[in-house]
C-alpha positions as CSV (number, residue, x, y, z in Angstrom):
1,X,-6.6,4.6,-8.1
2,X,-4.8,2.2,-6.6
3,X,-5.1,-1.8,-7.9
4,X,-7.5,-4.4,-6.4
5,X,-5.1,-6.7,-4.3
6,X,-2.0,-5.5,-5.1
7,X,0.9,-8.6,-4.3
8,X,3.7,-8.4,-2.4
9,X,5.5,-9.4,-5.6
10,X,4.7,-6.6,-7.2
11,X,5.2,-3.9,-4.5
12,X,8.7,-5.5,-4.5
13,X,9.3,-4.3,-8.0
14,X,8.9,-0.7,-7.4
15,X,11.3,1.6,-6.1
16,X,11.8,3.0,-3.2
17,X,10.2,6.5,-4.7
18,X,7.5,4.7,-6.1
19,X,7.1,2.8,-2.7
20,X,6.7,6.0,-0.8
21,X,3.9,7.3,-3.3
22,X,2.1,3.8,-3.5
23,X,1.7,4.6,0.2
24,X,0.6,7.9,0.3
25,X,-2.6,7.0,-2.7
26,X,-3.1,4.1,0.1
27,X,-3.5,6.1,2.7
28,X,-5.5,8.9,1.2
29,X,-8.2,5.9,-0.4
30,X,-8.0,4.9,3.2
31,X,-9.3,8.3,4.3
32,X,-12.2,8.7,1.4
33,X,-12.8,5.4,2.4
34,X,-13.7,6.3,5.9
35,X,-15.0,9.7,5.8
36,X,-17.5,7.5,2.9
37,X,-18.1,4.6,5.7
38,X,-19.0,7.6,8.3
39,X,-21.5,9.5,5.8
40,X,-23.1,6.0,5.0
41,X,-22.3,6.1,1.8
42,X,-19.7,3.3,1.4
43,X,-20.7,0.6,-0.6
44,X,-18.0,-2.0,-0.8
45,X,-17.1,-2.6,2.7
46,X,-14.3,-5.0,1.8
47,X,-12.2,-2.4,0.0
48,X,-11.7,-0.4,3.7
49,X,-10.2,-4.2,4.6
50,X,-8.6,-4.4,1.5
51,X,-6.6,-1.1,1.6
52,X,-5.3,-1.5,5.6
53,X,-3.7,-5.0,4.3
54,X,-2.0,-3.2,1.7
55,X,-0.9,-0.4,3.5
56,X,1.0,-3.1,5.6
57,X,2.2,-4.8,3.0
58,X,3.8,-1.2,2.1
59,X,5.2,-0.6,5.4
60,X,6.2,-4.3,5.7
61,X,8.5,-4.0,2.0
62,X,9.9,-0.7,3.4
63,X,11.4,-2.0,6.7
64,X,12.5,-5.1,5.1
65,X,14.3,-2.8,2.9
66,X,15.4,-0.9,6.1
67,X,16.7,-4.0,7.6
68,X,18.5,-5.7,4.1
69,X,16.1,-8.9,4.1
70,X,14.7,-7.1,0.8
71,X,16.6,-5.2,-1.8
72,X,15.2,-2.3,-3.7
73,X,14.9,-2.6,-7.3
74,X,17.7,-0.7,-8.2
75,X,20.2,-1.4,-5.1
76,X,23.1,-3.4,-6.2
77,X,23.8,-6.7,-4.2
């Protein structure tokens, strides 16, 4: 499970790797979350709101990375 409200600073520690698989638990809590919301079974609400932010803070780490504003971990400057 991924954590409530995960920051920006911590996504930033994380490697590239570790990025990529951050994204991928995101996206499949994202799914449960939906396929939950559909069978009316979803009781917090706020966590489906929750994930889509931090799926875009993934993506928005990533292609700062892509485009040297940010620096992975491990990349020398």
């Amino acid at each position: 499970m991924m954590a409530k409200g995960i920051t920006t600073e911590e996504l930033d520690k994380l490697t590239d790797g570790e990025l990529a698989e951050k994204l991928k638990e995101a996206k499949e809590e994202l799914f449960n979350l939906r396929f939950s919301a559909v069978t009316h079974r979803l009781e917090d609400s706020g966590r489906l709101k929750e994930v889509r932010r931090n799926i875009a803070r993934i993506y928005t780490i990533a292609r700062e990375r892509e485009l040297g504003i940010r620096t992975a971990p491990t990349a020398k400057k």
